[in-house]
C-alpha positions as CSV (number, residue, x, y, z in Angstrom):
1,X,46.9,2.5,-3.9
2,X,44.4,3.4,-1.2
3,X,44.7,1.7,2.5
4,X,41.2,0.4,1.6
5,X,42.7,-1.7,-1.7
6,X,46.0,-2.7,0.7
7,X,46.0,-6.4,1.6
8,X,48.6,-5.8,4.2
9,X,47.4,-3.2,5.9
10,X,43.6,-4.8,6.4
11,X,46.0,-8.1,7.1
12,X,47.5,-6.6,9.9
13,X,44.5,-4.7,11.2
14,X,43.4,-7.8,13.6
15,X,47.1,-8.7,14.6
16,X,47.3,-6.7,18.0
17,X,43.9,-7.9,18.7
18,X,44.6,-12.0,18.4
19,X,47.9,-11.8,20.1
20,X,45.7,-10.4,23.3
21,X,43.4,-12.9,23.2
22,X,46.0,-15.3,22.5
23,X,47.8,-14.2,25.8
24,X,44.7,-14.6,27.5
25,X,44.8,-18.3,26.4
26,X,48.4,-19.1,27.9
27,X,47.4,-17.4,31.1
28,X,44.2,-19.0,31.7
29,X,46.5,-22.8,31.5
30,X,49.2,-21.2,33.2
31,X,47.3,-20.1,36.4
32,X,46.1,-23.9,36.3
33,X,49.3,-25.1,35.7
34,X,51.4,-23.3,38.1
35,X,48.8,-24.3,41.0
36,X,49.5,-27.8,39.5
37,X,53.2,-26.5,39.9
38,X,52.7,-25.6,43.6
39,X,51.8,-28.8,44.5
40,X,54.5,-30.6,42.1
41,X,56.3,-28.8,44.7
42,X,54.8,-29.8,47.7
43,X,55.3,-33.5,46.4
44,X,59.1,-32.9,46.6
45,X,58.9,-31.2,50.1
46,X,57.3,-33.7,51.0
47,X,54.6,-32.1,52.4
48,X,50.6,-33.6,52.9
49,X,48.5,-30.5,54.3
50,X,47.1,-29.0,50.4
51,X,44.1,-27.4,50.6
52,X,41.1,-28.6,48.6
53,X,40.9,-27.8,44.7
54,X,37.7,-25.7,45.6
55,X,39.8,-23.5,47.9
56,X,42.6,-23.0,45.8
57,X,39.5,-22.1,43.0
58,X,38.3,-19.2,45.2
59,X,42.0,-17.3,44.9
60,X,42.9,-18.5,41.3
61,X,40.0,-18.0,39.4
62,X,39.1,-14.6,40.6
63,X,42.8,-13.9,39.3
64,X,41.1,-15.7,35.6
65,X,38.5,-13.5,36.0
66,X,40.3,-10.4,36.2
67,X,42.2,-10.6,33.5
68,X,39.1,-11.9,31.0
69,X,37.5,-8.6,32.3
70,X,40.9,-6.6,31.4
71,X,40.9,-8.4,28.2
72,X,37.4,-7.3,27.1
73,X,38.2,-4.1,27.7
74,X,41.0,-4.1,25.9
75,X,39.3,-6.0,23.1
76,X,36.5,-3.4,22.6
77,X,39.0,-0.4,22.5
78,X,40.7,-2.2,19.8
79,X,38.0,-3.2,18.1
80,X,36.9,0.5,18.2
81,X,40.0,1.3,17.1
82,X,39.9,-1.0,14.4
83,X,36.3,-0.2,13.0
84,X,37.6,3.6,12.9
85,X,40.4,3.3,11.1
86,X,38.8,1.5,8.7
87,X,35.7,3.8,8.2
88,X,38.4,6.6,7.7
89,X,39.9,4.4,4.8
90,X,36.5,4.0,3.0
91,X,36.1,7.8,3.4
92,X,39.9,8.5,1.7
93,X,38.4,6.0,-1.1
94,X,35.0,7.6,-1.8
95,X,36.3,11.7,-1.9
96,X,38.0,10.8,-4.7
97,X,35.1,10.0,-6.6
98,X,32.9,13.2,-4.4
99,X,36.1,15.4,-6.2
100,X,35.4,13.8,-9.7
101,X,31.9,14.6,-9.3
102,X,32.2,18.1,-7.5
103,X,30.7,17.1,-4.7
104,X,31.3,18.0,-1.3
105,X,34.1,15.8,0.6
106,X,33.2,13.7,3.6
107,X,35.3,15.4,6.2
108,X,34.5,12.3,8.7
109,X,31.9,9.6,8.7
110,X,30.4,11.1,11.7
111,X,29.3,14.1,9.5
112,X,27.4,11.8,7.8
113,X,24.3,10.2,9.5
114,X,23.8,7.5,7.4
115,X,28.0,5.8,7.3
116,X,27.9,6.8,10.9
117,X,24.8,4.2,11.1
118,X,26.5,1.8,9.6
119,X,29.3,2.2,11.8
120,X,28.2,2.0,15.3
121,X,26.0,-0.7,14.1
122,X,29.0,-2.4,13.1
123,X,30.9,-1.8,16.4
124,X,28.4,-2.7,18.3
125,X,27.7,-6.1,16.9
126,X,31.3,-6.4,17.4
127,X,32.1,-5.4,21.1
128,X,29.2,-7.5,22.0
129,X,30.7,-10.8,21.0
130,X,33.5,-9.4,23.4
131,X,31.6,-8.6,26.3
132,X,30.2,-12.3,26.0
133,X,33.5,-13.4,27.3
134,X,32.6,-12.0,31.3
135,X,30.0,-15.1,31.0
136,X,32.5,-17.3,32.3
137,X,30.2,-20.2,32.4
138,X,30.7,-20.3,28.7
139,X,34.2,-20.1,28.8
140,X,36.2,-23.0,29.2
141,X,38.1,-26.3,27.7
142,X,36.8,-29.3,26.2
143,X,38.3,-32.7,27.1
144,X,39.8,-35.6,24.4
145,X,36.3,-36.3,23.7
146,X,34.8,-33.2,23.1
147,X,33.1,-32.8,26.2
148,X,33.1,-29.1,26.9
149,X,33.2,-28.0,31.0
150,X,33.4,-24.5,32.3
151,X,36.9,-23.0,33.5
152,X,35.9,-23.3,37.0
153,X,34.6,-27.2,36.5
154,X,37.9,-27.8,34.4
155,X,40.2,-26.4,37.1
156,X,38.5,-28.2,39.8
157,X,38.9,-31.8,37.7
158,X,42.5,-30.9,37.1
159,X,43.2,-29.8,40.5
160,X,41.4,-32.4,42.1
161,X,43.5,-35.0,40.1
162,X,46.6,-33.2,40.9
163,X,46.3,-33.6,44.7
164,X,45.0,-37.2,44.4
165,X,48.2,-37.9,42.5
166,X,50.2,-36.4,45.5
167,X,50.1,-40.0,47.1
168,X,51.7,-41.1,43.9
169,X,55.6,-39.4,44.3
170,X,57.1,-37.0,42.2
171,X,57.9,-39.4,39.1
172,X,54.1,-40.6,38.9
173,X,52.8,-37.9,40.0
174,X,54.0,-36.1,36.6
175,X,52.9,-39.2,34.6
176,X,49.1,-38.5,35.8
177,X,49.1,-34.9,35.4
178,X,50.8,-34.8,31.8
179,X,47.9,-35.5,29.9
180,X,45.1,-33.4,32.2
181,X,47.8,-30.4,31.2
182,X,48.0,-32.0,27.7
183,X,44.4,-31.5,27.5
184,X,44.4,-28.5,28.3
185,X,46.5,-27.2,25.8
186,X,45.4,-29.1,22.4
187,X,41.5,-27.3,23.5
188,X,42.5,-24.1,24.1
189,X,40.3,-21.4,25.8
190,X,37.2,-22.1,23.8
191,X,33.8,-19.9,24.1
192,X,30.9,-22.3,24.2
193,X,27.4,-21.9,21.8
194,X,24.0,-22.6,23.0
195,X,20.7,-22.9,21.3
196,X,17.3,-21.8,22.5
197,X,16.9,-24.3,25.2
198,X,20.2,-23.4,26.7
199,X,22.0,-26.9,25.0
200,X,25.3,-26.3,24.4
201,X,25.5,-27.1,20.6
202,X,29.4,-26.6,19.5
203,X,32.1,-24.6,21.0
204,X,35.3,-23.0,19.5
205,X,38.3,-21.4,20.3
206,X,38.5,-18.0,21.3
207,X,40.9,-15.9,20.0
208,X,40.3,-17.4,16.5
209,X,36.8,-17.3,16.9
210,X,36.8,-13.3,17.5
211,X,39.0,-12.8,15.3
212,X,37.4,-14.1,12.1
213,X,34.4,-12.3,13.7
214,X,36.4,-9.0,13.3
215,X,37.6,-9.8,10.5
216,X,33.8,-10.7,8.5
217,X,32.8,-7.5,10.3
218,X,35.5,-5.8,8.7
219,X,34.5,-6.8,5.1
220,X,30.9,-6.2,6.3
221,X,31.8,-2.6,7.0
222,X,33.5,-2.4,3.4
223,X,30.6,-3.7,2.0
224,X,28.0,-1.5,3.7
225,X,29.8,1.6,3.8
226,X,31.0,1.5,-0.1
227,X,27.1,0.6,-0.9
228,X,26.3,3.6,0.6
229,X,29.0,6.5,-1.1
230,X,28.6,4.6,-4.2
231,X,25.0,5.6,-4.2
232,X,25.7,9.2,-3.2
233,X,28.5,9.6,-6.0
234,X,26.4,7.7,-8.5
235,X,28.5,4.4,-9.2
236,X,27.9,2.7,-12.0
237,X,30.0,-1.0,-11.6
238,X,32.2,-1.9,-9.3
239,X,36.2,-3.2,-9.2
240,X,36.8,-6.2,-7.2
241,X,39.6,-6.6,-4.8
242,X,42.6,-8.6,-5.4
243,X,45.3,-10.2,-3.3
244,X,48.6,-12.2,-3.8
245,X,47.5,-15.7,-3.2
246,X,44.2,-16.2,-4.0
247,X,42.0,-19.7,-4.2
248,X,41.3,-20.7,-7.7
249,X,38.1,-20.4,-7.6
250,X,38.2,-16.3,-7.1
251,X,41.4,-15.8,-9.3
252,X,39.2,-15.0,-12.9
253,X,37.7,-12.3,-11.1
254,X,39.7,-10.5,-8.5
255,X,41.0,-7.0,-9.8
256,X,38.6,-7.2,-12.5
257,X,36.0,-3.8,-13.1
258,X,32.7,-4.4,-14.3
259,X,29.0,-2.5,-14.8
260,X,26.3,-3.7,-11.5
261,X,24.6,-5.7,-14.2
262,X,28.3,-8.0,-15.1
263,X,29.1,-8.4,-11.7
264,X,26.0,-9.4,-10.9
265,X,26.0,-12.1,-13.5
266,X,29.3,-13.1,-12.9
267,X,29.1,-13.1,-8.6
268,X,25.8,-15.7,-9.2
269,X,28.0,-17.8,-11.6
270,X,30.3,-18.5,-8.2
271,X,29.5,-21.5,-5.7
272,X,31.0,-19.2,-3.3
273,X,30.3,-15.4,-3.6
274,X,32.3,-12.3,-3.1
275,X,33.1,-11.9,0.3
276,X,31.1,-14.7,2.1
277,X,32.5,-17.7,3.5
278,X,35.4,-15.7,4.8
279,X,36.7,-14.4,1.2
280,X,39.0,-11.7,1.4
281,X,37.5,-10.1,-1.8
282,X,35.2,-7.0,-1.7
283,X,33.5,-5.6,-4.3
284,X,34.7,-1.4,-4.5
285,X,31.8,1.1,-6.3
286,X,33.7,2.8,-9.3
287,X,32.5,4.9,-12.0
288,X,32.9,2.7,-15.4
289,X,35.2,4.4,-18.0
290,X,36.5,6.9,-15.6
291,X,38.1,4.7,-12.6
292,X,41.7,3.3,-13.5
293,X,42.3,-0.3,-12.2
294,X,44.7,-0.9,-9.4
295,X,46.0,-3.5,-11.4
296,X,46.9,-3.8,-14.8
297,X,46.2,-6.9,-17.1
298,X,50.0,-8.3,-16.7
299,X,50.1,-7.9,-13.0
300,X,47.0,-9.3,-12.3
301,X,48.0,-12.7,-14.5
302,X,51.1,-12.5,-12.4
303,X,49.6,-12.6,-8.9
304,X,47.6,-15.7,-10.5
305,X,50.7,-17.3,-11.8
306,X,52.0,-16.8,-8.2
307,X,49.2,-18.8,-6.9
308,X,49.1,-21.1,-9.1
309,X,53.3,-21.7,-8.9
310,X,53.7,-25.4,-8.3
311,X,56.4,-25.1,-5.3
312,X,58.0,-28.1,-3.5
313,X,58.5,-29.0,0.3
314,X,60.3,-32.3,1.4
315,X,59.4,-33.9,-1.9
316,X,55.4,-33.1,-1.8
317,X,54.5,-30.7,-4.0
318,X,51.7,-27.8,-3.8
319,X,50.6,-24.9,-5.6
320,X,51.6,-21.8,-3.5
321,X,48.3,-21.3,-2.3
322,X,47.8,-24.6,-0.9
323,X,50.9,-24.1,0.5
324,X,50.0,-20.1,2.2
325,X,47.7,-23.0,4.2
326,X,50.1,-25.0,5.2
327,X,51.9,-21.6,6.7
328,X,48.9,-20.8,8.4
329,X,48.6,-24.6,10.5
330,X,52.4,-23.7,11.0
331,X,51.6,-20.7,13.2
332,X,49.1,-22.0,14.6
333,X,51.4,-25.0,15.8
334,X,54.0,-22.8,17.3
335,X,51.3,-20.1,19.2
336,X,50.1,-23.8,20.5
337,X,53.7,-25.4,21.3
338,X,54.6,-21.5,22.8
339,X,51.3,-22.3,25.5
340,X,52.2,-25.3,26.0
341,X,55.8,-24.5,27.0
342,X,54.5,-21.9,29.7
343,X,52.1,-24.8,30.8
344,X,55.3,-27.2,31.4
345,X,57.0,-24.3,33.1
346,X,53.9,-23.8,35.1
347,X,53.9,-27.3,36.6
348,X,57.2,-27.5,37.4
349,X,57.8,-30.7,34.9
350,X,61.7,-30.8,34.2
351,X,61.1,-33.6,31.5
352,X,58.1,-32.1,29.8
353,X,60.0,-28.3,29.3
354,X,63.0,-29.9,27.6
355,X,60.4,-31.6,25.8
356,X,58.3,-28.5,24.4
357,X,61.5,-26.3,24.1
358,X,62.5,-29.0,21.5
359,X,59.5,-28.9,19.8
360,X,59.2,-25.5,19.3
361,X,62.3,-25.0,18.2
362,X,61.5,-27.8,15.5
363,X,58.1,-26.0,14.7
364,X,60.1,-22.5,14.2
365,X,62.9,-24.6,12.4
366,X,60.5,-26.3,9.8
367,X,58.2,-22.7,9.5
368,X,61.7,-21.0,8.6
369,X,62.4,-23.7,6.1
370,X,59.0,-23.7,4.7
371,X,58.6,-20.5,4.0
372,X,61.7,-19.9,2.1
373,X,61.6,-22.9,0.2
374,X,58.3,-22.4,-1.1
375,X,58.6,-18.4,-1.6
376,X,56.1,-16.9,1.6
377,X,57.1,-14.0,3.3
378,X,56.8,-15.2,7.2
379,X,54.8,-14.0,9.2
380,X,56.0,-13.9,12.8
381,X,53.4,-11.9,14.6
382,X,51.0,-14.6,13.7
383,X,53.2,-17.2,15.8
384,X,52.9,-15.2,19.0
């Protein structure tokens, strides 16, 4: 099996890539929350002469700006990175089929002008969703309404709340700031959209928005790039991808070979097609009668039969896909409960880190439990 046709390995291609931008999350609430912290502290000391939440902004927020700009950077390497590695695993793919042909191997797919087109196209499109991120007036937290405010308005609210509350003592105090950090945390870092007249239409978080960004670009560059050799080698049908747990409504098709013309016929048969709509399934060129499937008959009813296993959690039941998305919420909960810990430890709230060290530990407890019992490799990485 070629890297191209491993669901692991283009799994695992974005991993490095969302736990960066998941750090920047926690670091973005944790430089609010520890200022919060500082003056939990003054509260205790007893101490009346804070500065204003605009002049603790001009120190703190140069420090969030920083390390968004250190984050880009890093981001477009690794997006580089990632967009290389897998142009060199199409190449692998396609000089099989250049040998079967005697044709000339690619040696790289900057040899060739029109994959290296594709490529930098690709990359580009890519790193410039990144570099959106130094627009910091887009970047921010949206409130228990939905209301959306820039990092620097959202720090200033917080912090402006948090010396009001000074007046309170230490126990109240607490009891006003909890759900201003609480806030903070359920929203994550979110990137704001905005139409043509500059209205801000929807906004979403940002390390899974990038990533599922990366990873359609990903299975754009599949698509374009195996378009493209499978026109030079003279493809005739094409083999479609296949993974372990698939949705049901992909399942009759994945791993299956067929002529342009069947696939064709078959792709417009589907509500959702091939590789939209954030399928995982790519279609790869092949040459009909020659190519041998990556999977046989048997093992391709088998990794059906495994999605389609009725497993059992807790007394509620769920086919093994639907469960793989109940896994996924379960990460998802413990990257959140993980932030929000650092944000309790931030603000110096006694109370409120007992509280979040208990619920993570629940959250890894459950995802442990989960996993086994319903027969899904864990995937750690993912809850970091």
């Amino acid at each position: 099996m070629k890297d191209i046709q491993n669901e692991e390995w283009l799994d695992s291609l974005t991993d490095d890539l969302r736990k960066n931008l998941s750090d920047l999350n926690a670091y973005v609430i944790s430089v609010i929350c520890q200022r919060v912290g500082f003056i939990a502290q003054s509260v205790k000391e007893g101490k009346t002469d804070l500065k204003t939440a605009t002049e603790y902004a001009a120190e703190d927020i140069a420090k969030i700006k920083k390390e968004i700009e250190k984050t880009k950077k890093y981001s477009q390497k690794e997006i580089n990175s990632i967009f290389n590695k897998v142009a060199a695993a199409n190449v692998d793919f396609a000089n099989d089929f250049y040998t079967y042909r005697s044709m000339p191997n690619i040696e790289d797919y900057t040899k060739n002008p029109d994959l290296k087109t594709i490529v930098d196209d690709l990359k580009k499109e890519q790193e410039q969703g990144v570099k959106n991120l130094s627009k910091t007036t887009a970047i921010g937290f949206t409130d228990k309404h939905g209301d959306f405010k820039p990092v620097r308005e959202k720090y200033i609210q917080v912090i402006n709340e948090a010396i009001e509350a000074v007046r309170l003592g230490e126990q109240n105090f607490y009891t006003t700031v909890r759900p201003l950090v609480k806030e903070l945390t359920n929203s994550g870092l979110r990137r704001a959209e905005f139409d043509n007249e500059g209205k801000r239409t929807y906004s979403r978080r940002i390390d899974s928005q990038i990533e599922m960004n990366v990873r359609d670009g990903i299975r754009e560059l599949n698509s374009r790039m195996q378009e493209q050799v499978g026109k030079e080698f003279g493809a005739d049908g094409f083999e479609i991808s296949a993974h372990a747990i698939c949705a049901p409504d992909h399942q009759h098709i994945q791993g299956k070979q067929f002529t342009k013309e069947e696939f064709e016929k078959e792709n417009n048969k589907l509500d959702r097609k091939i590789g939209e709509l954030h399928c995982k399934h790519f279609k790869l060129p092949i040459i009909v009668g020659v190519s041998k499937p990556v999977y046989s008959s048997k093992e391709l009813r088998d990794l059906n039969n495994r999605s389609n296993a009725i497993v059992k959690y807790r007394d509620k039941e769920y086919t093994r896909y639907d469960a793989s998305l109940v896994q996924r919420r379960y990460e998802l909960k413990i990257r959140d409960a993980r932030t929000a810990l650092k944000a309790a430890e931030g603000t110096r709230d006694e109370e409120q880190i007992a509280r979040e060290k208990t619920r993570l530990r629940i959250l890894l407890a459950d995802y442990n439990r989960f996993s086994k019992e319903v027969g899904l490799t864990k995937k750690m990485e993912r809850t970091k």
